[in-house]
C-alpha positions as CSV (number, residue, x, y, z in Angstrom):
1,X,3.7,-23.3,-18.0
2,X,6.3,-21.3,-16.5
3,X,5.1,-17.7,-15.4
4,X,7.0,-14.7,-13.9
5,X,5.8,-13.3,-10.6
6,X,7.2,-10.2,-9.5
7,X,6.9,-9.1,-5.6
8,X,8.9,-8.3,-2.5
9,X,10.4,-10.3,-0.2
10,X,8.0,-9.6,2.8
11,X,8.3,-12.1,5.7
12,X,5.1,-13.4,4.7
13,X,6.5,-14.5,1.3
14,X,9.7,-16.2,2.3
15,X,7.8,-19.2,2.1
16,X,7.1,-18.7,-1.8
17,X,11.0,-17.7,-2.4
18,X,12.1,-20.8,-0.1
19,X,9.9,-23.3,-2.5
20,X,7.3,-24.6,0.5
21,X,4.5,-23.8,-0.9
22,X,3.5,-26.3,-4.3
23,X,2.5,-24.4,-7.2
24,X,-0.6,-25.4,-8.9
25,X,-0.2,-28.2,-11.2
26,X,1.6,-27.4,-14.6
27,X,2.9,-24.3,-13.6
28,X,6.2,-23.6,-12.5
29,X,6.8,-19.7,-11.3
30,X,9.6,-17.4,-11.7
31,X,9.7,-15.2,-9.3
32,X,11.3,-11.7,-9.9
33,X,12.4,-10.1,-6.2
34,X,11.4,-6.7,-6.5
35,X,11.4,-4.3,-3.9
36,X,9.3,-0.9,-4.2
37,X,11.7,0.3,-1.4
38,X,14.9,-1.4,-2.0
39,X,16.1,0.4,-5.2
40,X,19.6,-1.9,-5.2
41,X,16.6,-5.0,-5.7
42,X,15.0,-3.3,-8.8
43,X,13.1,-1.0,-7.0
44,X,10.8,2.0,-7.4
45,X,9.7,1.2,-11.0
46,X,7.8,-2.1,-10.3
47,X,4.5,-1.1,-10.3
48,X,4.7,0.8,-13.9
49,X,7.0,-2.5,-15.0
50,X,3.5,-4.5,-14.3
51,X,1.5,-2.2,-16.3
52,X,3.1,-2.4,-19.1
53,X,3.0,-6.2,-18.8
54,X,6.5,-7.2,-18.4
55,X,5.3,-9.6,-15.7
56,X,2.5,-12.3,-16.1
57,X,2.0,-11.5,-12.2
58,X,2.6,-9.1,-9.6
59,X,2.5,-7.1,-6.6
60,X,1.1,-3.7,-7.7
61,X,-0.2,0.1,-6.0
62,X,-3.5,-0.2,-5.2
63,X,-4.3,3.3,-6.0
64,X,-2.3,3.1,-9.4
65,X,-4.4,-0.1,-10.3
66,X,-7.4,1.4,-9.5
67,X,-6.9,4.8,-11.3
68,X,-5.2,2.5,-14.2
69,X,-8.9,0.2,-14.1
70,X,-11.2,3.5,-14.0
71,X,-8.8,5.2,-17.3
72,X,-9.4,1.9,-19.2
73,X,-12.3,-1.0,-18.4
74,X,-10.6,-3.2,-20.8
75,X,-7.3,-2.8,-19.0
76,X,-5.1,-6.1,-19.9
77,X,-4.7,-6.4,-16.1
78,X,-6.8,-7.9,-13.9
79,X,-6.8,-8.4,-10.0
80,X,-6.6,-11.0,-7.6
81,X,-7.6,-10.5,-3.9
82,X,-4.1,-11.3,-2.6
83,X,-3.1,-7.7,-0.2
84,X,0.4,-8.5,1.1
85,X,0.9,-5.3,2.0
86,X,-1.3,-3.1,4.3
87,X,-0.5,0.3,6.4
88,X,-3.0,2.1,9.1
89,X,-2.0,6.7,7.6
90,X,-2.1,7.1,11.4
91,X,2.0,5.8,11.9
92,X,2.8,7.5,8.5
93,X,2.3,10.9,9.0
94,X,5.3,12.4,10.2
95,X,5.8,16.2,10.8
96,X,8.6,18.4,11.8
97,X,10.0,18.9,15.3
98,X,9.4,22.4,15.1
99,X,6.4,23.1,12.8
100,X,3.4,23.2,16.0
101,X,1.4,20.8,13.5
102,X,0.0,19.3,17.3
103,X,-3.3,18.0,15.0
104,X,-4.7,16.8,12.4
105,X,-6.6,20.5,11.6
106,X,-3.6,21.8,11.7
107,X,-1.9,20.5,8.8
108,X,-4.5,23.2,6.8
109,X,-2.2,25.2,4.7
110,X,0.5,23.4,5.3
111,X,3.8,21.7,2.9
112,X,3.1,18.2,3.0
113,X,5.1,16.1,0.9
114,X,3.9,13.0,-0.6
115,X,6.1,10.3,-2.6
116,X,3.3,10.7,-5.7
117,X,0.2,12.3,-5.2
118,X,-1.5,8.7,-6.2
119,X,0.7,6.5,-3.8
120,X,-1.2,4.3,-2.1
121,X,-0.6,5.9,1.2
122,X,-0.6,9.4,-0.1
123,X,-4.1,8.1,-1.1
124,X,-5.3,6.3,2.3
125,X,-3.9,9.5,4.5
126,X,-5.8,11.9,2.5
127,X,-9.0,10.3,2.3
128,X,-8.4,9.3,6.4
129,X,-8.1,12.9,7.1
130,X,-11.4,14.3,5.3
131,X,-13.3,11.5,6.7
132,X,-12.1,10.7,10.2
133,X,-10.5,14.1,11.1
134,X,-12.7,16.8,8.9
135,X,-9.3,17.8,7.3
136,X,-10.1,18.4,3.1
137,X,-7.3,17.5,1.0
138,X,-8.1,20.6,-1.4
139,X,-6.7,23.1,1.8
140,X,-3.4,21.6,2.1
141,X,0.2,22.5,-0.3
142,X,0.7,19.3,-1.8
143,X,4.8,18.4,-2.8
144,X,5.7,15.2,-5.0
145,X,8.8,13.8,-5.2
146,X,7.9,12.0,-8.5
147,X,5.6,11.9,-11.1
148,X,2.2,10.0,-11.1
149,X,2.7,6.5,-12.8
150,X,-1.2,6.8,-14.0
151,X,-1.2,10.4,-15.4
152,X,-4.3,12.8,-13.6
153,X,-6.2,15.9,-14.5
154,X,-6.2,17.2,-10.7
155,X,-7.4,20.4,-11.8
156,X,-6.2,24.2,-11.1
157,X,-8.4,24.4,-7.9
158,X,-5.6,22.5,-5.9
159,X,-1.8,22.8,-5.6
160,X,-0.1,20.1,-6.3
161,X,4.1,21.0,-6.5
162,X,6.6,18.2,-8.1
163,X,10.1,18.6,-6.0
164,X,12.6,19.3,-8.2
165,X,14.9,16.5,-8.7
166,X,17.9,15.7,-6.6
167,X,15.8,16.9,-3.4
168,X,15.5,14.5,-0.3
169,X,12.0,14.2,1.0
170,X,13.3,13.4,4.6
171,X,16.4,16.2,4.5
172,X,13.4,18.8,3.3
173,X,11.3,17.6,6.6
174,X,14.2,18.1,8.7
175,X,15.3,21.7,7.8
176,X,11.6,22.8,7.4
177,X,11.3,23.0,3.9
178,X,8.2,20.5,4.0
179,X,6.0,21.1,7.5
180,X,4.9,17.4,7.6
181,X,5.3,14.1,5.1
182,X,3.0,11.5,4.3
183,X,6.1,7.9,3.3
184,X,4.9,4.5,3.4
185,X,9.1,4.7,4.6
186,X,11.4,7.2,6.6
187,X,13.5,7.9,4.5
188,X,17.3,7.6,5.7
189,X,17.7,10.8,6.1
190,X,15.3,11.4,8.6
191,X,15.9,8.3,10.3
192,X,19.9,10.3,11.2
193,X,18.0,13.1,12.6
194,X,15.5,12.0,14.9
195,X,15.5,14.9,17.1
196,X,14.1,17.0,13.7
197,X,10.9,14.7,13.4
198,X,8.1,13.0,15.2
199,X,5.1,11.6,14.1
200,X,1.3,13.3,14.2
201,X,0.0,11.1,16.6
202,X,1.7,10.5,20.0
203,X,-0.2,7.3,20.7
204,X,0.2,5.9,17.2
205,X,-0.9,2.3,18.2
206,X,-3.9,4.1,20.4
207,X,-5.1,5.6,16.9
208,X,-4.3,2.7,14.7
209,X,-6.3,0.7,17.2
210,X,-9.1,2.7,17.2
211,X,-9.5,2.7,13.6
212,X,-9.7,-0.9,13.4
213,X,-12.5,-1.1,15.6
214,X,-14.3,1.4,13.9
215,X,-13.8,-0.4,10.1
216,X,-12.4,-4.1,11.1
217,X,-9.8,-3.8,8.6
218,X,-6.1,-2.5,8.3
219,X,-6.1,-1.0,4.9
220,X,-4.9,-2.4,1.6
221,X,-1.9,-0.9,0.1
222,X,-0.8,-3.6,-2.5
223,X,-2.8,-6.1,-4.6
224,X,-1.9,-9.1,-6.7
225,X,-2.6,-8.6,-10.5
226,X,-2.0,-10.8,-13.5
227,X,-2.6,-10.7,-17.1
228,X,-6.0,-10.9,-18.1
229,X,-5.6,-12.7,-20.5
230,X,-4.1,-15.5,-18.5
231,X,-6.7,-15.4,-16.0
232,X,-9.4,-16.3,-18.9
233,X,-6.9,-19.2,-20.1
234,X,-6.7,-20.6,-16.4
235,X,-9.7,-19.3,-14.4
236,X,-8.2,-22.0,-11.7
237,X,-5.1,-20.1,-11.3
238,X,-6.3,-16.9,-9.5
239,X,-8.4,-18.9,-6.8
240,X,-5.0,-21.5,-6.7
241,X,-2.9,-18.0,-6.2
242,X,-5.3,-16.9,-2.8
243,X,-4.6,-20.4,-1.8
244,X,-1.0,-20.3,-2.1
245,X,-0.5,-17.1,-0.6
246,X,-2.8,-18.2,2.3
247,X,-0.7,-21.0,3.1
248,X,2.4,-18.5,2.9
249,X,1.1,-16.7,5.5
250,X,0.0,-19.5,7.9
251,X,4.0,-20.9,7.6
252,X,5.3,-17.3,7.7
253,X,3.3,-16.6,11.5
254,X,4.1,-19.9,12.2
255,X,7.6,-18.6,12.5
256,X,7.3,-16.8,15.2
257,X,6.2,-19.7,17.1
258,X,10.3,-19.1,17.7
259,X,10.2,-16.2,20.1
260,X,14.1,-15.6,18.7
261,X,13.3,-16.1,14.9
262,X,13.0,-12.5,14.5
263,X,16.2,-9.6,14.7
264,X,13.4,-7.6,16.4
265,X,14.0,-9.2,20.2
266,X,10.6,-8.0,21.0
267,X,8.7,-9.3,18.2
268,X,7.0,-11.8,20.2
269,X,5.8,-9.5,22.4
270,X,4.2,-7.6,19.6
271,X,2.3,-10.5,18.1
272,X,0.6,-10.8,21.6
273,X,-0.5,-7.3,21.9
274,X,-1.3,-6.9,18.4
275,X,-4.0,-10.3,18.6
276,X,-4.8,-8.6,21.9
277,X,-5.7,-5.2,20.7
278,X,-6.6,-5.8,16.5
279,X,-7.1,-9.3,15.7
280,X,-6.5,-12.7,15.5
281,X,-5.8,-12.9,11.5
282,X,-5.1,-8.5,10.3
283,X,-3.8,-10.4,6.9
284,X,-7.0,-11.6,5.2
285,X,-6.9,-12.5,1.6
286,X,-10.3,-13.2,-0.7
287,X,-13.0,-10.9,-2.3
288,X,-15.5,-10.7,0.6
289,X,-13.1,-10.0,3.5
290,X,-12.0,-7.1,1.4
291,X,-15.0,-6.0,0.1
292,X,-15.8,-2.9,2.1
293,X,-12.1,-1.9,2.3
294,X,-11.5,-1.5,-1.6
295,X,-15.4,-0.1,-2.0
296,X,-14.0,2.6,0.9
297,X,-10.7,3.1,-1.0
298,X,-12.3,3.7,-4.3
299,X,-14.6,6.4,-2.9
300,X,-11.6,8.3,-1.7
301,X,-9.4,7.8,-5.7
302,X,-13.0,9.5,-6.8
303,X,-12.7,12.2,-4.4
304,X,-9.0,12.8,-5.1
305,X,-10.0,12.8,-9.0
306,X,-7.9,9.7,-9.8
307,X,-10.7,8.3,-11.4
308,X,-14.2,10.0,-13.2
309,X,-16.5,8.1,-11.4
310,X,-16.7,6.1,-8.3
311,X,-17.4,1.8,-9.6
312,X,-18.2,-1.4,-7.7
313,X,-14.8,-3.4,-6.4
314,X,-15.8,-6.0,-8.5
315,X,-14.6,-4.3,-11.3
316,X,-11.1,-4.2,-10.1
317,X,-10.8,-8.5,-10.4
318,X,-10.7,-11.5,-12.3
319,X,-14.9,-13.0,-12.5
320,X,-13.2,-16.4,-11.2
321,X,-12.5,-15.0,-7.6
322,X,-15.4,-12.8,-7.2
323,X,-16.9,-15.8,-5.0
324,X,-13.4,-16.1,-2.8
């Protein structure tokens, strides 16, 4: 059985591309390097590519697979509690130089550009700010560079802009155009003009910190999903999958055992202080580990209106690895 698996080539996945991990017996994968933010790797249309089933497996949104799960129960996806991507809003949030956004009250009112309004961490920061910061999503001027891959009924109560096309998020930040941005990226452009940007929080590890301790999780951005009806055929495979990306991970940290494996000369450095500070293991794969995460994560796609009505995280997977 040969079976296309599409995802990026995070560090913690160069074991998969360098064949060290085994598949599971009688399969043989394909995999398809895809990077949401490397359009020159087929980019920025992976995620809709997965729902419409060109891939037997992926890396997908988490907010689009939820909002896809709540339009459709029967949805011919189904997940597996693989998350190899996660972001804390807190280091996302970036505002401009000159806007006096000192806060996170003072982004009411404000032009906050988002890359969708369901991107995952267009998602995460909005529900972060109602319920850490008393900061309501509904009193902030909402700008999209794109359009939503699962189409929502926001209603008129909200505004909600799309940028019109040929428009640079980051230039927009820069020249005041937008007073703040919510990227799971800089974008270039604002990485050439630093002196136009900053971020919300001055102590961004301070903040990211703190919200660990609170929730003992750094939250899910990207899930794996496969087709559901491969995951009836092979019930094995989706618990094999957890295993295999495990065992990914535990050769991808071992890497750093190398204090010069990484470009980043201080890399080493930041593994210490990140154990020190977060955790041990921030990357945990399985259903229970991520339980209260995605039941958190739902509650804020309900509150955004990405989905009617608020439903257990079991609904989101595959019955075989409800147990992981």
């Amino acid at each position: 059985m040969k079976l296309s698996m599409a995802l990026s080539r995070y560090d913690r996945h160069i074991p998969l591309f360098a064949g060290e991990v085994a598949p599971p017996d009688g399969v043989e994968f394909d995999l398809v390097e895809i990077g949401e933010s490397q359009p020159l790797r087929g980019g920025a249309d992976r995620h809709k590519r997965i729902l419409d089933l060109e891939f037997d497996i992926g890396e997908m949104s988490f907010s689009s697979f939820i909002a896809a799960t709540g339009r459709d129960a029967n949805l011919p996806l189904v997940g597996v509690p693989v998350f190899p991507r996660r972001f804390f809003s807190a280091g996302q949030i970036y505002v401009n130089a000159n806007s006096g956004i000192e806060t996170p009250q003072d982004l009411v009112g404000r032009r906050v550009g988002l890359h969708s309004f369901q991107t995952t961490l267009s998602v995460l920061a909005k529900g972060d700010l109602k319920l850490e910061y008393g900061v309501a999503w509904e009193d902030i001027e909402w700008h999209c560079l794109r359009p939503e891959i699962v189409p929502v009924a926001l209603g008129d109560d909200v505004k909600v802009e799309l940028i019109p096309e040929g428009e640079n998020i980051g230039t927009m930040l820069c020249d005041g155009a937008l007073d703040a941005l919510f990227s799971p990226h800089p974008p270039r452009a604002m990485l050439d003009r630093p002196d136009r940007w900053r971020r919300l929080f001055r102590d961004t590890k301070a903040e990211e910190a703190r919200y660990f301790a609170k929730y003992g999780f750094c939250p899910i951005m990207h899930l794996m999903v496969m087709k559901r009806s491969l995951a009836d055929d092979r019930p094995d495979l989706g618990p094999a999958l957890i295993a295999m990306f495990d065992e990914a991970g535990r050769r991808a940290m071992d890497y750093y055992d190398d204090s010069n494996y990484s470009l980043l000369l201080w890399s080493r450095y930041l593994l210490e202080e990140q154990r020190e500070r977060l955790a041990a293991d921030v990357w945990p794969n399985g259903f229970a580990a991520n339980r209260r995460n995605a039941t958190q994560f739902i509650h804020y796609a309900h509150d955004q209106r990405l989905i009617a009505e608020a439903f257990p995280p079991e609904a989101l997977f595959h019955e075989s690895v409800l147990g992981s």
